[in-house]
C-alpha positions as CSV (number, residue, x, y, z in Angstrom):
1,X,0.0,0.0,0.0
2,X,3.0,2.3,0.5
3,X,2.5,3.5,-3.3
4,X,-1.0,3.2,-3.4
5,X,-2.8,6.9,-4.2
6,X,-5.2,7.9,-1.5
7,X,-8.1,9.0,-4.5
8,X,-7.7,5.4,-6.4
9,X,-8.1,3.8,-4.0
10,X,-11.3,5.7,-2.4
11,X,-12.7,5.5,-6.1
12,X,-12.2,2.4,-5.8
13,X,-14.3,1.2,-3.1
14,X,-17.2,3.9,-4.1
15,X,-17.4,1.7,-7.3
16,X,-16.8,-1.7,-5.7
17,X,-20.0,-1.5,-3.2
18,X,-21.9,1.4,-5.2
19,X,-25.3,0.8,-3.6
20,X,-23.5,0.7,0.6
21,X,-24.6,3.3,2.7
22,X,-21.7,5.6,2.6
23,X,-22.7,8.3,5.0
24,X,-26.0,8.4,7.4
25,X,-26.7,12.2,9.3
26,X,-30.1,13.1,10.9
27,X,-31.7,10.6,8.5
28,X,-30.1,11.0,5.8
29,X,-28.5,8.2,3.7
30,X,-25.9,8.6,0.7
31,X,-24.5,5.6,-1.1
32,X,-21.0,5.2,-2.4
33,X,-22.5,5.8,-5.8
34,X,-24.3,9.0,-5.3
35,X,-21.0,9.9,-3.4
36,X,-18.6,9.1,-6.4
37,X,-21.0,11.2,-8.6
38,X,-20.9,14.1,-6.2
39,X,-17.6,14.6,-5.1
40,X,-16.6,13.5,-8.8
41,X,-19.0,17.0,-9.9
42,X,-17.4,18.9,-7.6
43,X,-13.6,18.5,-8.8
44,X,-14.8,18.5,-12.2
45,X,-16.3,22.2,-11.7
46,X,-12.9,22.6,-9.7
47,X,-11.0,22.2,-13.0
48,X,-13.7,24.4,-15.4
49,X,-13.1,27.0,-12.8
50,X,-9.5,26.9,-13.6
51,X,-7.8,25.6,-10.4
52,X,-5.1,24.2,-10.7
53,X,-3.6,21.8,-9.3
54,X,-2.6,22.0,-5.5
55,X,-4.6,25.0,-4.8
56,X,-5.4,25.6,-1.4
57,X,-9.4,25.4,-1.2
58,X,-11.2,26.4,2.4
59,X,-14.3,24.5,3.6
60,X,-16.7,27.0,5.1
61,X,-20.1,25.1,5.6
62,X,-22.8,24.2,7.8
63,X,-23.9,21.1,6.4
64,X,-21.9,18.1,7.4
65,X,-22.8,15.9,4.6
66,X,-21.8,18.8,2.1
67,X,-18.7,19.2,3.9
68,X,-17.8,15.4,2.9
69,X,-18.6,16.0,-0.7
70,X,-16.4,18.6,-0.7
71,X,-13.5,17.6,1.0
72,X,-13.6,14.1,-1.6
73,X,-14.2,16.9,-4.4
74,X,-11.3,18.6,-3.8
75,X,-9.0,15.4,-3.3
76,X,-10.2,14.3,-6.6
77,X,-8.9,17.5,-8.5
78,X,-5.6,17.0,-6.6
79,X,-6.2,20.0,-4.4
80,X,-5.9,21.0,-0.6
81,X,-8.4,21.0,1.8
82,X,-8.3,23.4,4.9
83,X,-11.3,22.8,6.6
84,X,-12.7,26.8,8.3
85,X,-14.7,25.8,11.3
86,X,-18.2,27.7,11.5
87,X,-17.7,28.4,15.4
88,X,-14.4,30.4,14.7
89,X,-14.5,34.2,14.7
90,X,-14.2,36.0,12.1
91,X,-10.3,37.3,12.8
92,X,-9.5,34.0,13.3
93,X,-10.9,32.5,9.9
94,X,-9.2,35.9,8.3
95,X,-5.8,34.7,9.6
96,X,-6.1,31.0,9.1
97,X,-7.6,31.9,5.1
98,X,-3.9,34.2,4.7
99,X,-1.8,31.9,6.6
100,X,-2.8,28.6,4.5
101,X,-2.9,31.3,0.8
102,X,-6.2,29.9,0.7
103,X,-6.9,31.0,-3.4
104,X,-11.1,29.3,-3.0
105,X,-13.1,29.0,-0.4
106,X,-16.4,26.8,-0.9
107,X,-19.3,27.2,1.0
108,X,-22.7,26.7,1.1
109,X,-26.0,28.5,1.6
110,X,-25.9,28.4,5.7
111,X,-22.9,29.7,5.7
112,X,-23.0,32.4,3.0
113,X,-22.1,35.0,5.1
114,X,-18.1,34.0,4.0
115,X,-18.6,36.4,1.3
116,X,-18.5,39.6,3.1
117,X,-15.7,38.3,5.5
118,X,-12.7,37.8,2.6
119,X,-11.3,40.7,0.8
120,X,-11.7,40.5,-3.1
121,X,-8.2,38.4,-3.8
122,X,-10.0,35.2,-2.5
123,X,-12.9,33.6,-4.7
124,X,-15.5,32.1,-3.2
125,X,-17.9,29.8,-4.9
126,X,-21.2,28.0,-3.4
127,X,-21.5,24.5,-3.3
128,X,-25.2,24.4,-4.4
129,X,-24.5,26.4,-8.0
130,X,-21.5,23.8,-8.8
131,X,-24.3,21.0,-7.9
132,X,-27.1,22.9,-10.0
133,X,-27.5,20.9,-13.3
134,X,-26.9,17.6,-11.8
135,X,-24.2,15.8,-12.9
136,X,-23.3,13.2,-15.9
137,X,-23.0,9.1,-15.7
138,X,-20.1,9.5,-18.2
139,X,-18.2,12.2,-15.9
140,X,-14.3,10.7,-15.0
141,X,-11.6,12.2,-13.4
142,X,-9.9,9.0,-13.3
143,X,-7.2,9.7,-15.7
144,X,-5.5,12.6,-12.8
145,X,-2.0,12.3,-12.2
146,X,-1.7,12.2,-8.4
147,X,1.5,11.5,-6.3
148,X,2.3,9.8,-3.0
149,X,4.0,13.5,-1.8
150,X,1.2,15.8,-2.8
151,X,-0.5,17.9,0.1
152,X,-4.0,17.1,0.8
153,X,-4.9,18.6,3.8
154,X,-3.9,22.1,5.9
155,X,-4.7,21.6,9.8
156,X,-4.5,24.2,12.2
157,X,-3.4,23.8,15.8
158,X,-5.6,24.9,18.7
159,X,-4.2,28.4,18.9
160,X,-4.4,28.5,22.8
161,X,-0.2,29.7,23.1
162,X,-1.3,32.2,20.1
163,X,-1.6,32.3,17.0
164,X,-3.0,28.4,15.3
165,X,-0.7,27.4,13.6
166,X,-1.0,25.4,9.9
167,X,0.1,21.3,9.4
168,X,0.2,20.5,6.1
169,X,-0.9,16.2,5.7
170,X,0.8,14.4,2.6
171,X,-1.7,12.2,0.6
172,X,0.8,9.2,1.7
173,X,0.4,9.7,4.8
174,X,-3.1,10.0,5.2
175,X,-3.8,6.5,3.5
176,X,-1.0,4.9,5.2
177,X,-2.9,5.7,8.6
178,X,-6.3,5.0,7.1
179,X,-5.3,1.4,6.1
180,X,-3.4,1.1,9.5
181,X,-6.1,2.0,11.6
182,X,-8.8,-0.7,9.1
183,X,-6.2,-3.6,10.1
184,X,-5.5,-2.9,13.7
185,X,-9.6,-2.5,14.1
186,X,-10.3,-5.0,12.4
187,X,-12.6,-2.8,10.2
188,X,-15.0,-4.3,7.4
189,X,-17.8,-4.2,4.8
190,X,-20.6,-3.4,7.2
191,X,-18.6,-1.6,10.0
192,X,-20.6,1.0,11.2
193,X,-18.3,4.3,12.9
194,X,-20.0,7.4,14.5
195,X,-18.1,10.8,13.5
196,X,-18.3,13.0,16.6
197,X,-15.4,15.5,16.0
198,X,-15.6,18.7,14.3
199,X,-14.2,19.1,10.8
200,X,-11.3,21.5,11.6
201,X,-9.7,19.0,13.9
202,X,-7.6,16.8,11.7
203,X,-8.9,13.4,13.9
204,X,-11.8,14.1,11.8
205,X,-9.7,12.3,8.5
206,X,-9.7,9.1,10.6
């Protein structure tokens, strides 16, 4: 697994059990398939919008299931995540969006309020208009070139000795602990897992 790539290999398990429950929140259910489709809609309006690869992307939304779909979005276009927690002030967002170069920030409609917190060098973009349309059966981002060393995540530390600081996660290191933590728990078509901490804390990847 040490040169497996973190997005083949989640692709491939969305298309290996397409009709699984992927995700379940306040009654909601998503299958692997509707998730692939998503998250695949997402990086491919990530590319028609011109970002390149590597960009930093923040995460500004309200709606956890939305914040999945875009965290796998941006993965799949080769990008980097910084998750912007909704709870944080709004000097604290400012400095963690300059600190990380954050060039996008996504967001969605409960959190629109992003728009009047960034000056006009950051773009923001909601997640709702890059959903509008659907998306296509025949849409594949397959054919991306990613590497074991790319980033794929920015964290930020706690902040309580000062300013939070930003950890950059490699896309090696991320799957190495994923497949890690499956073995050593024993984890299996049918597991069930309950996600109880906040996006902007990196446990969250686990």
């Amino acid at each position: 697994y040490k040169e497996e790539i973190i997005q083949k290999y989640m692709v491939n398990i969305m298309k290996e059990y397409p009709k699984h429950i992927a995700i379940e929140c306040e009654g909601e259910q998503i299958c692997y398939k509707e998730l692939h489709q998503i998250s695949d809609k997402i990086a491919y309006e990530l590319k028609a919008a011109n970002i390149g690869k590597q960009a930093h992307i923040g995460v500004y939304m309200g709606n956890k299931v939305s914040i999945i779909y875009a965290m796998l979005g941006i993965m799949k276009a080769g990008c980097v995540f910084v998750p912007l927690d909704e709870e944080y002030t709004t000097n604290r967002l400012i400095h963690m969006i300059h600190t990380a170069d954050i060039q996008l920030i996504l967001y969605d409609k409960a959190k629109s309020d992003i728009q009047g917190k960034v000056d006009s060098r950051v773009k923001t973009l909601s997640i709702e208009d890059m959903l509008r349309g659907g998306y296509s059966e025949s849409l594949s981002i397959d054919e991306e070139i990613y590497q074991p060393d790319d980033k794929l995540y920015i964290y930020f530390t706690s902040g309580t000795t000062g300013n939070p600081n930003a950890v950059v996660g490699e896309n090696k290191s991320l799957l190495h602990f994923i497949l890690w933590e499956i073995h050593e728990l024993n984890i299996g078509v049918g597991s069930r897992v309950s996600q109880l901490t906040s996006s902007s804390h990196d446990p969250y990847l686990r």
